[in-house]
C-alpha positions in Angstrom: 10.1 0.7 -27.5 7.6 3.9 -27.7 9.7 6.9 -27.9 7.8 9.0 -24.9 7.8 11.3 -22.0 6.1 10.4 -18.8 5.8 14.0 -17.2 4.3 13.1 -14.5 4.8 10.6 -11.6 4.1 9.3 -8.4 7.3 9.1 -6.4 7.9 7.6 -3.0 7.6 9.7 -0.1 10.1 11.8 0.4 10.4 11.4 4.5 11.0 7.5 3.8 13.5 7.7 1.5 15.6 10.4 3.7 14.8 7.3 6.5 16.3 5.0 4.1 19.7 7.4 3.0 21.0 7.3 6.8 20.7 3.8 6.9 22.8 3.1 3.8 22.9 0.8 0.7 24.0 -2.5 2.8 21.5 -2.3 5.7 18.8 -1.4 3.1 20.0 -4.5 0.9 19.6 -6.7 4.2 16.3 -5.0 5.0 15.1 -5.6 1.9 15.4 -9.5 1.9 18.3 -9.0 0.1 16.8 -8.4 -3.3 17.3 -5.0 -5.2 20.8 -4.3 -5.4 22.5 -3.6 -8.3 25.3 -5.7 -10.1 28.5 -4.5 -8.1 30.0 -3.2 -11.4 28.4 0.1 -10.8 30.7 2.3 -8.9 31.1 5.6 -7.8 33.1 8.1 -9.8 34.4 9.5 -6.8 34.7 8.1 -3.3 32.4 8.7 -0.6 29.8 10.2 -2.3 26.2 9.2 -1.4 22.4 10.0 -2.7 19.4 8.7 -2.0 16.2 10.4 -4.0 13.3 9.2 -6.1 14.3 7.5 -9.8 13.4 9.5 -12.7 14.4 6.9 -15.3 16.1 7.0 -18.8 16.8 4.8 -21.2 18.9 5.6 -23.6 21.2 4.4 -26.8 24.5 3.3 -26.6 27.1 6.5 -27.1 24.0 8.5 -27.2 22.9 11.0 -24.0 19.8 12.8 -26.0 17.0 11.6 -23.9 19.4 12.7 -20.7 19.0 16.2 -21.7 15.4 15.5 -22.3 15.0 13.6 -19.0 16.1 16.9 -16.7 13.2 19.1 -17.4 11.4 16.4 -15.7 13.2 16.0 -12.5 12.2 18.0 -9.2 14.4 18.5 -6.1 15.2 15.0 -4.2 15.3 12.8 -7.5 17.9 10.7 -8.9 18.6 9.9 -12.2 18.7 6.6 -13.4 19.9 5.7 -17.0 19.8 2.6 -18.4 21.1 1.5 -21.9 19.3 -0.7 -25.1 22.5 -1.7 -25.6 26.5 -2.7 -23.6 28.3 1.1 -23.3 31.1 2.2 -21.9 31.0 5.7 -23.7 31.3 9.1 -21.6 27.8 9.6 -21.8 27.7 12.1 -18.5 29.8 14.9 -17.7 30.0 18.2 -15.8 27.6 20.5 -17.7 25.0 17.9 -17.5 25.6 17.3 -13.7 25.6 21.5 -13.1 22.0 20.7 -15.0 20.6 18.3 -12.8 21.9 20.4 -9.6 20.2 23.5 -10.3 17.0 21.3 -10.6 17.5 20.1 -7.3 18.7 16.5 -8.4 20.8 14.6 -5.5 22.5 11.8 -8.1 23.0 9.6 -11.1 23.2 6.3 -12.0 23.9 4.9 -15.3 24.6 1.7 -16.9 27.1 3.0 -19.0 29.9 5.9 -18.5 30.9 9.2 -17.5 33.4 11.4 -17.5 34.6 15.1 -16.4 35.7 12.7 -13.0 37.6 15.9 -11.1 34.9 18.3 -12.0 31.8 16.0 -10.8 34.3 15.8 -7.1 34.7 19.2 -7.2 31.0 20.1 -7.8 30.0 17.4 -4.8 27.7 15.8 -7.8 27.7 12.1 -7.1 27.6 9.3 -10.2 27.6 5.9 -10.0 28.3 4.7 -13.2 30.1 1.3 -15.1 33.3 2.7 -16.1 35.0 6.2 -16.6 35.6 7.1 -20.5 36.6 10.3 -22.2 34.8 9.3 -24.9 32.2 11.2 -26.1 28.6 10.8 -26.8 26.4 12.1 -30.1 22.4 13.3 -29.9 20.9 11.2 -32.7 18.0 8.7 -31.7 15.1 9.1 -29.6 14.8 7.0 -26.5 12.4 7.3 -23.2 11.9 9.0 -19.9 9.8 7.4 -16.7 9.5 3.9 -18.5 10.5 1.1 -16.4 13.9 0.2 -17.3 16.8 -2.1 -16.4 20.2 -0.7 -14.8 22.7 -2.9 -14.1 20.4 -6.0 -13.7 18.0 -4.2 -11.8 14.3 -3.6 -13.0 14.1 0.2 -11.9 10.3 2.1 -12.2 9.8 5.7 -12.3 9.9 6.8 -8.2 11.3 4.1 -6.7 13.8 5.0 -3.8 17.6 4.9 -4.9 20.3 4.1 -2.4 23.2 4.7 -3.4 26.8 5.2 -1.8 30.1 3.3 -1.7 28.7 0.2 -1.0 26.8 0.2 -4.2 22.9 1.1 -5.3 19.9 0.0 -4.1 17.0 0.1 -5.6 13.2 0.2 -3.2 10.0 -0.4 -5.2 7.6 2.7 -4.1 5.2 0.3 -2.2 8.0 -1.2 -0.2 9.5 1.5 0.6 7.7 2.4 4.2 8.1 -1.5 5.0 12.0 -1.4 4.8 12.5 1.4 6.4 10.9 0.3 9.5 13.1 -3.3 9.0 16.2 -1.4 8.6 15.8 1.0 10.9 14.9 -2.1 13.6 17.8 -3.9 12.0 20.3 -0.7 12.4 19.8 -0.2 16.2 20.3 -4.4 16.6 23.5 -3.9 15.0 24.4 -1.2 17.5 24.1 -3.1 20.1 26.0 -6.2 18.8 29.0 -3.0 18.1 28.8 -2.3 21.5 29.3 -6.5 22.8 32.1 -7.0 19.9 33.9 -4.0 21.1 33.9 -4.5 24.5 35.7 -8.1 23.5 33.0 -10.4 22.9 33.4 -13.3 20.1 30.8 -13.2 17.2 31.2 -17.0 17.9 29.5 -17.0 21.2 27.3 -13.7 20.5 25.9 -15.8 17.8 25.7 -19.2 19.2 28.1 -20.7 16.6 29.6 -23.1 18.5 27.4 -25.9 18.7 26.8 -25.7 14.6 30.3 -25.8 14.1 30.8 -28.8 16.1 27.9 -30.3 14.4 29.4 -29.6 11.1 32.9 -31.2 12.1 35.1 -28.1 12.8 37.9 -30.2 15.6 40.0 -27.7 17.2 43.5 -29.1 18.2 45.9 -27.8 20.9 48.7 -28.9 18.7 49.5 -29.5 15.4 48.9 -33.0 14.0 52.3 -34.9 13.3 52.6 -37.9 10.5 
């Protein structure tokens, strides 16, 4: 691993990846040929939070948030940090003053493949984490990493400006070339799905709405008026 900076970037555009925040992390997921999403151990540190930015990526040793600090003089407003580890970690490797960091650089998340802490705070501050556990356990600043490498987060291959979606549902992750091409899906896909809300609330069956019948019959699904007897 080189030990190195990348200062500077191309991210994806920032219109597309506002597109793809008010669809959210499942419609995205679908959109996106169902490919992207990150293992389902990642989860937010406090509920209801949501982000969707451009990754600036970390990676970083286990029990060790150096490069972290290194990594925010390199974010701009509408990023999202994304911190992956050499290394398994559980370690409190994010906390409050770090997240008051990010925030006055205009950064909308983080994800890390490893932990956080200072849980009540982050609420409070309206600083969203997604992380793999919660730990009071602290971290040292002792060995060099990188910032804007590709890296892998939570099974994920992540590259420097991807689009991040991230929210209860989980985080997805958009390659930069994609990203105008799911929008477009999801937003197509989204406005489907409203009208199929609209049929199942006024009573309709999903059965019938989507033609399941005749495949269930196919497949051997009997339905009896009464119970069989021996």
């Amino acid at each position: 691993m080189k030990t190195v900076v990348v200062r500077n970037i191309k991210r994806a555009d920032a219109d597309v990846v506002k597109r793809l925040g008010a669809l959210g992390a499942s419609t995205v997921h679908e959109a996106y040929g169902r490919i992207g999403l990150m293992k389902p151990y990642l989860r937010p540190a406090w509920a209801g939070g949501e982000a969707a930015g451009t990754a600036v990526t970390v990676l970083a040793h286990p029990g060790d948030n150096w490069m972290i600090h290194v990594a925010v003089e390199q974010c701009q407003p509408g990023d999202i940090l994304v911190v992956g580890c050499t290394a398994d970690n559980t370690d409190g490797m994010f906390g409050d003053l770090l997240a008051t960091s990010l925030m006055a650089r205009g950064v909308v998340g983080l994800v890390i493949d490893a932990g956080c802490r200072d849980v009540k705070s982050l609420r409070e501050m309206g600083f969203p984490v997604w992380s793999k556990a919660i730990s009071a356990k602290g971290t040292v600043k002792a060995t060099l990493g990188a910032v804007n490498i590709p890296v892998v987060c939570a099974g994920i291959n992540v590259e420097p400006g991807d689009a991040v979606i991230a929210d209860d549902d989980g985080v997805m992750v958009v390659r930069r070339k994609d990203a105008g091409e799911v929008a477009v899906k999801g937003e197509k896909r989204h406005a489907d799905e409203e009208g199929k809300r609209k049929l199942l609330a006024s009573g309709a069956l999903g059965l019938d709405m989507y033609n399941m019948r005749e495949p269930l019959a196919k497949a051997g699904l009997v339905y009896l008026d009464e119970p069989e007897t021996d």
